[in-house]
TORMAR-289314 format. One record per atom (N, C-alpha, C): residue in one letter; x, y, z. Coordinates in steps of 0.2 Angstrom, whole numbers, padded with zeros to 4 digits, always signed. Last residue first. Layout:
N
AXYZ/...
//
This chain:
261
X+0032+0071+0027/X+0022+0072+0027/X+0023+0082+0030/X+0043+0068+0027/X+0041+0071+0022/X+0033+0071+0021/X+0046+0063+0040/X+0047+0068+0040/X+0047+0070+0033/X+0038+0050+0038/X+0034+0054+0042/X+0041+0058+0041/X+0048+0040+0032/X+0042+0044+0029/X+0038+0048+0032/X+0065+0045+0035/X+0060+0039+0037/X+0053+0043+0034/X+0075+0051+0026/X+0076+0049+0033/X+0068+0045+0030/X+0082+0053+0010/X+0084+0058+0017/X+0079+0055+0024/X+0078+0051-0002/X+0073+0054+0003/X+0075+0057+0008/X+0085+0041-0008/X+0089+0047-0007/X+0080+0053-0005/X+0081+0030-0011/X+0084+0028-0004/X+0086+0035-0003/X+0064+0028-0016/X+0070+0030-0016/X+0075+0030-0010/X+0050+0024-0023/X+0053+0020-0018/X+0058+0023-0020/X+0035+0028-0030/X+0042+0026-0033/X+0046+0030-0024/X+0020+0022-0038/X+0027+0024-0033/X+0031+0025-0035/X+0005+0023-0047/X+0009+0023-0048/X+0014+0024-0042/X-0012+0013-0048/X-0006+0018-0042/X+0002+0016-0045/X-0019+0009-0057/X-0022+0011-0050/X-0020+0015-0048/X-0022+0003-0072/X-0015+0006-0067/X-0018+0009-0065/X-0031-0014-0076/X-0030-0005-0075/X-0026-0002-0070/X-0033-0026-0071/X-0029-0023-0077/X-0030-0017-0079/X-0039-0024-0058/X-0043-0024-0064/X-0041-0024-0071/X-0026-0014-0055/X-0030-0017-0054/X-0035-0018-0057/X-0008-0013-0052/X-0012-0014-0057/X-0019-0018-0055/X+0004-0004-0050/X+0000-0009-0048/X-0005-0009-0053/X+0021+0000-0052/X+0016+0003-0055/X+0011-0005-0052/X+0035+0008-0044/X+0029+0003-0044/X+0025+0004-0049/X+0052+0009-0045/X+0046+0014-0045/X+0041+0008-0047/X+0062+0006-0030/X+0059+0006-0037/X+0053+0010-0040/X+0077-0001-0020/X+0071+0005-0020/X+0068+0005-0029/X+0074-0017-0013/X+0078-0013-0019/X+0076-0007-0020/X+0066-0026-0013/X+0071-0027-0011/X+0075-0023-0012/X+0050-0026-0001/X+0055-0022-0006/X+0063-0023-0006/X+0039-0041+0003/X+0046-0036+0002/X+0050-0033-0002/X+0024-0040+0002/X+0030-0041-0003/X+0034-0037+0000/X+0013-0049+0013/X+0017-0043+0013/X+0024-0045+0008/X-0002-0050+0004/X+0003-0052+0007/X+0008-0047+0008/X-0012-0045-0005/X-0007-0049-0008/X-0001-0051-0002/X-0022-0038+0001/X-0024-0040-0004/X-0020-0047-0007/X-0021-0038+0021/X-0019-0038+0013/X-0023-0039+0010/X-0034-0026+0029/X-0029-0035+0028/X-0026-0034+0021/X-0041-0015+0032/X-0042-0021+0037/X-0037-0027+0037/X-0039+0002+0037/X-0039-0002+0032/X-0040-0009+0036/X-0047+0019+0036/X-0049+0010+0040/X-0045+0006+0035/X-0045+0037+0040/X-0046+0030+0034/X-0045+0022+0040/X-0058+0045+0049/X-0052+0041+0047/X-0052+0037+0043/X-0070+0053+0046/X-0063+0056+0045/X-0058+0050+0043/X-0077+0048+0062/X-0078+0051+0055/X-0072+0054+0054/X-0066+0038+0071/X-0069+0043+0070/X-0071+0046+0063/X-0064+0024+0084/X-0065+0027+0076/X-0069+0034+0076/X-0054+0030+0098/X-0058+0026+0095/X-0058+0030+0088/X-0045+0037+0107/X-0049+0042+0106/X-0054+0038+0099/X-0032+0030+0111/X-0032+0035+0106/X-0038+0041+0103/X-0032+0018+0114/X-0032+0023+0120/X-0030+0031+0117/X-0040+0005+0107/X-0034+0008+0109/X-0037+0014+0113/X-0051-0005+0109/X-0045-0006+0114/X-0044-0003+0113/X-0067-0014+0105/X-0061-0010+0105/X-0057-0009+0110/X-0077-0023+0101/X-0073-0024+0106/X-0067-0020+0103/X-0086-0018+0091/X-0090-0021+0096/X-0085-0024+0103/X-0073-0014+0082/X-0081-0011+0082/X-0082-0012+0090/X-0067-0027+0078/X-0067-0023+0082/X-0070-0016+0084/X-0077-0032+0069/X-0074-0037+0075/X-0073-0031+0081/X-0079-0026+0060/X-0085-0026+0062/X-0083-0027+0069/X-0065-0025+0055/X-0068-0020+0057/X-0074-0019+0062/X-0065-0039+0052/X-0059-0036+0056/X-0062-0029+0059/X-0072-0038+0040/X-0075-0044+0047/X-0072-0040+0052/X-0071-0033+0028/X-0074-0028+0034/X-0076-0029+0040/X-0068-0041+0021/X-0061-0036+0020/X-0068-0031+0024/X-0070-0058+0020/X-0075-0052+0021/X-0070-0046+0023/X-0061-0068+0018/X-0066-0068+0014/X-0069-0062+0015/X-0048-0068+0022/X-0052-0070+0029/X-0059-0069+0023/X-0038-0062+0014/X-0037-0070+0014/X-0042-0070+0020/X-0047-0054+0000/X-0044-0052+0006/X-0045-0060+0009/X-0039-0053-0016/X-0045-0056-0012/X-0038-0056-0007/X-0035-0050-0031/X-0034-0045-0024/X-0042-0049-0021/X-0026-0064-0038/X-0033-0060-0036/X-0030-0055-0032/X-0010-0057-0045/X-0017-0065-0043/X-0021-0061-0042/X+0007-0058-0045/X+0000-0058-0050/X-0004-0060-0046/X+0020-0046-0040/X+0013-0052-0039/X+0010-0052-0045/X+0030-0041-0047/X+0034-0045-0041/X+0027-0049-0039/X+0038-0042-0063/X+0030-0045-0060/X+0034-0044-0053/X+0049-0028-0068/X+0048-0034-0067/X+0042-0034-0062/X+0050-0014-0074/X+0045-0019-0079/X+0046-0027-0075/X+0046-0006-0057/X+0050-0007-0066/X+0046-0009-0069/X+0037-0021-0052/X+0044-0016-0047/X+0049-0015-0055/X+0021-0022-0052/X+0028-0022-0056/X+0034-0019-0052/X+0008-0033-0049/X+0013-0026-0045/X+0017-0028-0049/X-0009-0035-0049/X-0002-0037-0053/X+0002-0029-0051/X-0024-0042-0050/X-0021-0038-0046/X-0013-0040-0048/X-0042-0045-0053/X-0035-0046-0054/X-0033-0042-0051/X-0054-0047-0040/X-0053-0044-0046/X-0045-0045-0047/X-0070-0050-0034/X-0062-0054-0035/X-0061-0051-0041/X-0082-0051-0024/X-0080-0047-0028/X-0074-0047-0028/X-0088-0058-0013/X-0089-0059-0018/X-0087-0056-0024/X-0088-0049-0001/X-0084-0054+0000/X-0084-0058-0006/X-0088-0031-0006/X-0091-0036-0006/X-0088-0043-0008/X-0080-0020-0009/X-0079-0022+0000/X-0083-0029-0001/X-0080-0015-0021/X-0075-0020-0020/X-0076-0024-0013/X-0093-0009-0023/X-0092-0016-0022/X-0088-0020-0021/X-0088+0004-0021/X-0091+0000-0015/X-0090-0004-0018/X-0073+0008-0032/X-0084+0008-0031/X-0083+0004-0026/X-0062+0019-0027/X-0062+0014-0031/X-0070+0011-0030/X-0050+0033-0027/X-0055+0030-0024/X-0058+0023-0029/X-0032+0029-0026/X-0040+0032-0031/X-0044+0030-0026/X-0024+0027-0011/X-0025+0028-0018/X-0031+0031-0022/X-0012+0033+0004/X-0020+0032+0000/X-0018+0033-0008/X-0002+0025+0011/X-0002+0028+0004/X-0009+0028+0001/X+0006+0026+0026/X-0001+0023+0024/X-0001+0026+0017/X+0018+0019+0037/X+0014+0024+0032/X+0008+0021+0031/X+0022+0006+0042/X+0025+0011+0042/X+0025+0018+0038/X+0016-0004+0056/X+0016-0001+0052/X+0019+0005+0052/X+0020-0016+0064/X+0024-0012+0059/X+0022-0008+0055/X+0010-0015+0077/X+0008-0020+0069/X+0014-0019+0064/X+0013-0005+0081/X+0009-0002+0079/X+0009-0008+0072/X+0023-0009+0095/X+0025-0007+0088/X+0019-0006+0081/X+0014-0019+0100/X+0016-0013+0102/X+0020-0007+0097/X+0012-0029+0094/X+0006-0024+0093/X+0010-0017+0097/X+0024-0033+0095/X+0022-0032+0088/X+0016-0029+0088/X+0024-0036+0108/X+0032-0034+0104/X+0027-0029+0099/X+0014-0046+0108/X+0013-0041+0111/X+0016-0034+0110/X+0019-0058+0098/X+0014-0053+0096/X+0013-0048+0100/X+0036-0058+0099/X+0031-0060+0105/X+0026-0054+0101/X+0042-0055+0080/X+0042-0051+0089/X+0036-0057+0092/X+0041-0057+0065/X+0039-0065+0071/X+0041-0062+0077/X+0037-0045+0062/X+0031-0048+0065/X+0034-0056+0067/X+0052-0039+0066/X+0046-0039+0063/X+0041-0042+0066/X+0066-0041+0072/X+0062-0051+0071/X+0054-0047+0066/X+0070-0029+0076/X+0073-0035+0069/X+0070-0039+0067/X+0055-0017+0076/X+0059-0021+0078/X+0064-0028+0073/X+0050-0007+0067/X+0056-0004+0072/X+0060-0011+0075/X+0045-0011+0051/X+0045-0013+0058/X+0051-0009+0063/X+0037-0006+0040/X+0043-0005+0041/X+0044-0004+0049/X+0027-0007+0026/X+0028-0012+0033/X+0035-0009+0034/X+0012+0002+0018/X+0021+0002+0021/X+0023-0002+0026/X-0001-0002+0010/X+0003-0002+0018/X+0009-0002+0018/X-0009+0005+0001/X-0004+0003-0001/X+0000+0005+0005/X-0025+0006-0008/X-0021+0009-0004/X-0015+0006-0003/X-0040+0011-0016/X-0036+0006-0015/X-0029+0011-0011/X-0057+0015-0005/X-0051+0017-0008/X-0046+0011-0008/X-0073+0021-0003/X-0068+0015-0002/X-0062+0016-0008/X-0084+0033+0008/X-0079+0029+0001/X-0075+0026+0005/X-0089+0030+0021/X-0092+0036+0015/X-0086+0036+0008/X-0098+0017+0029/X-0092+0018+0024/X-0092+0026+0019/X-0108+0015+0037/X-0104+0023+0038/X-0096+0026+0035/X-0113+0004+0033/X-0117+0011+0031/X-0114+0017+0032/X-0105-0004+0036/X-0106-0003+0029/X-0110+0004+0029/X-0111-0005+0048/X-0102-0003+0049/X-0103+0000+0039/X-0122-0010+0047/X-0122-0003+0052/X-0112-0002+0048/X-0120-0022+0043/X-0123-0017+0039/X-0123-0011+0041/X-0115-0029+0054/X-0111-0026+0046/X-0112-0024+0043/X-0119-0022+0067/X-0118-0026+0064/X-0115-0024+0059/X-0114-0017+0084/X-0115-0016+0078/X-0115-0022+0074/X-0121-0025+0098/X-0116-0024+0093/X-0120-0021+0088/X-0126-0015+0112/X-0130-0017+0108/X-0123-0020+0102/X-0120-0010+0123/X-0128-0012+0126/X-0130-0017+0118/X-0109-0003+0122/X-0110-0010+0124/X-0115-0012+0126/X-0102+0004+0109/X-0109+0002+0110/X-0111-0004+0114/X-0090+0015+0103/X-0091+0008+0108/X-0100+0009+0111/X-0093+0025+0091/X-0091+0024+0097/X-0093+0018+0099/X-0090+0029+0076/X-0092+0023+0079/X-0089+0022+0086/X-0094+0044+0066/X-0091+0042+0071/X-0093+0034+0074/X-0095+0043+0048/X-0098+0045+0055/X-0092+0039+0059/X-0089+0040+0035/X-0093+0045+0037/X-0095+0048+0044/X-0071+0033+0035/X-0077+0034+0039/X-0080+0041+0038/X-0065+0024+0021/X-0066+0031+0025/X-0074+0032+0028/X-0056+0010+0018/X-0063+0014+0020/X-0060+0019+0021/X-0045+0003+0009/X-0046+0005+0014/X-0051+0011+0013/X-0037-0013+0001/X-0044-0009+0000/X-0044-0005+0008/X-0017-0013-0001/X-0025-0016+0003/X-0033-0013+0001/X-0005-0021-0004/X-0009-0020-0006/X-0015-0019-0004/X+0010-0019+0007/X+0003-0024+0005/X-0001-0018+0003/X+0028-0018+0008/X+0023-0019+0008/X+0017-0020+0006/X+0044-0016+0016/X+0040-0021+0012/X+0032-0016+0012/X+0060-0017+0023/X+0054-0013+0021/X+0051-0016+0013/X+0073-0022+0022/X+0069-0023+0026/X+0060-0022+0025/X+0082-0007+0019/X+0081-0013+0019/X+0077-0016+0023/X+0075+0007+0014/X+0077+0004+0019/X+0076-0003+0017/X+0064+0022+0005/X+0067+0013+0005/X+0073+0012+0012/X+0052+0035+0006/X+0058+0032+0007/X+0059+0025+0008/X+0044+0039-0009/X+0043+0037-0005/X+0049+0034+0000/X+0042+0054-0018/X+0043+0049-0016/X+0044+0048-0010/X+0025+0060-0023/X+0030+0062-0020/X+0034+0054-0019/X+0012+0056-0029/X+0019+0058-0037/X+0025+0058-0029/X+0002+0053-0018/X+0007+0049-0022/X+0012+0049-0026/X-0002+0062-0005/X+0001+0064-0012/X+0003+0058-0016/X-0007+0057+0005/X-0013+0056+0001/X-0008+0059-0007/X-0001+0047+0019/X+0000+0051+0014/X-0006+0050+0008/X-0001+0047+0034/X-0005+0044+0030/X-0003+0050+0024/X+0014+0039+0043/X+0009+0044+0042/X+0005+0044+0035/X+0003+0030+0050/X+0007+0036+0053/X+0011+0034+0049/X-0010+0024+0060/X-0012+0022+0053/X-0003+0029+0055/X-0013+0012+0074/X-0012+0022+0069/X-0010+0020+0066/X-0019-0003+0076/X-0014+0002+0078/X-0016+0009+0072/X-0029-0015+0084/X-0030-0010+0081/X-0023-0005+0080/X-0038-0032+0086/X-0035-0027+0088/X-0034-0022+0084/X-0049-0044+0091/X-0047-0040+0088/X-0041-0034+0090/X-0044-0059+0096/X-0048-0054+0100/X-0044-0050+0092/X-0041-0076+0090/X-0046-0068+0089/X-0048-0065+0092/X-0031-0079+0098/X-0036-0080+0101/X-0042-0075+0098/X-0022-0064+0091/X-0021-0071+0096/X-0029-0072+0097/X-0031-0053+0081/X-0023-0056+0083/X-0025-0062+0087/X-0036-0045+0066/X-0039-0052+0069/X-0032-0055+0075/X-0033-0027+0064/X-0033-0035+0063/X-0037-0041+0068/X-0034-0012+0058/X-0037-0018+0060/X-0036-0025+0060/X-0027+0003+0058/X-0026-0003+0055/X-0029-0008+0059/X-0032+0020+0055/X-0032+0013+0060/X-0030+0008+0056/X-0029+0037+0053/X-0031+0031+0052/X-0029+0027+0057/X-0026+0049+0060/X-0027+0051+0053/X-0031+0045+0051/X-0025+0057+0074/X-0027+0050+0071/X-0029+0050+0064/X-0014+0070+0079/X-0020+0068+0078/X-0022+0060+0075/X+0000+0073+0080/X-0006+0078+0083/X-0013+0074+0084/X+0014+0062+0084/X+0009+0066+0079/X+0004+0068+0083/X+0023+0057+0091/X+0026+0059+0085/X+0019+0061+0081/X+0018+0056+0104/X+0026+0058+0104/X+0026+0062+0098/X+0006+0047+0103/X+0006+0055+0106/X+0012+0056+0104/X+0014+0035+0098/X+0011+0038+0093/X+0007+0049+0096/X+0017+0033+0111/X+0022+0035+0105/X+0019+0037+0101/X+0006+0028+0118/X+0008+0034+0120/X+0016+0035+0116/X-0001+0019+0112/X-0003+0023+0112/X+0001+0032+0112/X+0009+0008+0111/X+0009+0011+0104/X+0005+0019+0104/X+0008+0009+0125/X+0013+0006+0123/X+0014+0013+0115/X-0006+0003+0123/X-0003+0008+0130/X+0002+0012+0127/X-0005-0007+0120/X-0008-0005+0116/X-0007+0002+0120/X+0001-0016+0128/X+0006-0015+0122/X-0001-0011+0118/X-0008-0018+0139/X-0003-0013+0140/X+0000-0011+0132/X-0017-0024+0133/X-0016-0019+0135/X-0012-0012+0137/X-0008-0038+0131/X-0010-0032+0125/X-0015-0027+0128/X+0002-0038+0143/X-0002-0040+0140/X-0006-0036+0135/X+0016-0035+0147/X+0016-0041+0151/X+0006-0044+0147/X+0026-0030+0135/X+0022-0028+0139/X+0018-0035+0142/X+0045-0035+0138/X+0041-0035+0131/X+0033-0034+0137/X+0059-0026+0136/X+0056-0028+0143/X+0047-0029+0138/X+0071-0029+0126/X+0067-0024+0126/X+0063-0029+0129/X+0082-0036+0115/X+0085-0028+0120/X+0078-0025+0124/X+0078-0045+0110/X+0081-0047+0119/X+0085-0039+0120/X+0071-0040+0099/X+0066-0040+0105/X+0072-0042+0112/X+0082-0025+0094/X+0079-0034+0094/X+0075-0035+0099/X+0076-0011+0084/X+0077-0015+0090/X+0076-0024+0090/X+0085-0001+0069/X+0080-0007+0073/X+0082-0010+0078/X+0088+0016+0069/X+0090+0008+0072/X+0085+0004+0074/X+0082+0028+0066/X+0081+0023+0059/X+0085+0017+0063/X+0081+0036+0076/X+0086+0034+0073/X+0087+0030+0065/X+0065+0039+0077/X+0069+0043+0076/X+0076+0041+0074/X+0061+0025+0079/X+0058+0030+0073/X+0062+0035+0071/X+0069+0023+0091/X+0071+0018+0084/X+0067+0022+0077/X+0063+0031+0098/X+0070+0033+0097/X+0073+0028+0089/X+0052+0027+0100/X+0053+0033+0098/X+0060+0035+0094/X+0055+0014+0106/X+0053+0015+0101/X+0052+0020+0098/X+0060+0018+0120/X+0063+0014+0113/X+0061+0014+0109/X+0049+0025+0124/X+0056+0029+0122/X+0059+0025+0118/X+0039+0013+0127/X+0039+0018+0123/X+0047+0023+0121/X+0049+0006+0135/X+0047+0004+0127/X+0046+0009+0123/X+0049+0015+0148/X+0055+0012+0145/X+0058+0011+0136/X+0036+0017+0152/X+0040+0021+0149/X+0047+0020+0144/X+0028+0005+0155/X+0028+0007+0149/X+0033+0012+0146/X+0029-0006+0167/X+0033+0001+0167/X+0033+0002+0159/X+0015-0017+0172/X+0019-0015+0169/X+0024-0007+0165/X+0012-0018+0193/X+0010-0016+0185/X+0016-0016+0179/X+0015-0035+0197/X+0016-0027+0196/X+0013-0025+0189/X-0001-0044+0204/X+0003-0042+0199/X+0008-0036+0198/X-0003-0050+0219/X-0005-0045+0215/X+0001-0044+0210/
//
């Protein structure tokens, strides 16, 4: 019989790396013996440091099981600034807001159309990546679902028309840091369907957080990758060659983005 794995350990290190701003290396840290647990892991930190589930982040991980991390913290002001650290980067995305609730339904899956229907707007948005751990996303995937995918905010933008969610629907997309290009190209979701990952995990969920709930924002995958910020700056993006979302990224915030929510 296997031992169980002792979750409390990771969880305090993580907490502590949120609260110190020190990043952890993974040969400091007893990695969860299976996603499971590392969703255990992300569950019981994210109790630590917030009341409620604002949003989810969904991906496609090992062996396509799907998986899922909190969205922390989801900001809807954008004129506020936003804090920089080295290291910290991140993705352009399209993210939903849920009309209705979608609880686990194991007698029947949801399909796409069902997950589309309880889309009540779509929104451009803009994922903070600011990993607690030093390797980021090359961690033991476990490491890194444990740590909530890196995720380190969430920056809701304008609401933007359904049709963007349709796998046929490719619009330009250009980020300036200043007046320097840091992307040009399509805002096309690199899996073709920016609602598979959702559908996916729909029909096999895992966190321990109390599932999808009318209310939260959903995002599913980049638009562009993750750009690293090298530098604090102010953004201006641009979709459809039209300015979306203006930021601006400053090292003189005073700590980590969840203490200016």
């Amino acid at each position: 019989m296997k031992t169980p794995f002792a979750t409390a350990p990771l969880v305090q290190a993580l907490i502590s790396a949120r609260t110190t701003g020190v990043r952890l290396s993974e040969a400091q840290l007893q990695r969860p013996t299976s996603l499971s647990y590392a969703m255990a892991v992300q569950a019981r930190v994210y109790e630590a440091i917030a009341t409620s589930v604002a949003g989810w982040k969904v991906a496609i991980g090992p062996s396509a099981r799907p998986v899922a991390a909190p969205l922390h913290p989801l900001v809807r002001d954008t004129t506020q600034p936003l804090p920089w650290r080295p290291g910290v980067g991140l993705e352009v995305e399209f993210a939903i807001e849920l009309g209705a609730n979608l609880p686990f339904r194991p007698s029947k899956d949801y399909s796409r159309d069902e997950i589309e229907a309880a889309v009540s707007r779509v929104y451009l948005g803009v994922e903070i990546i600011d990993s607690r751990l030093v390797e980021g996303s090359g961690s033991p995937f476990v490491l890194f679902l444990a740590d909530s995918l890196a995720n380190g905010g969430y920056v809701l933008g304008p609401p933007i028309r359904p049709e963007f969610l349709c796998p046929d629907n490719v619009q330009a997309l250009a980020i300036f840091a200043g007046t320097k290009p840091i992307y040009s190209g399509q805002a096309c979701y690199p899996g073709g369907d920016p609602l598979a990952p959702l559908v996916a995990y729909v029909n096999n969920p895992s966190d321990q957080l109390g599932g999808l709930r009318a209310g939260q924002i959903i995002t599913t995958g980049s638009l562009c990758g993750m750009i690293p910020l090298q530098a604090p700056a102010q953004l201006t993006i641009r979709l459809d060659d039209t300015i979306a979302m203006l930021l601006e990224f400053t090292s003189d915030t005073g700590g980590e983005l969840d203490k200016l929510v």
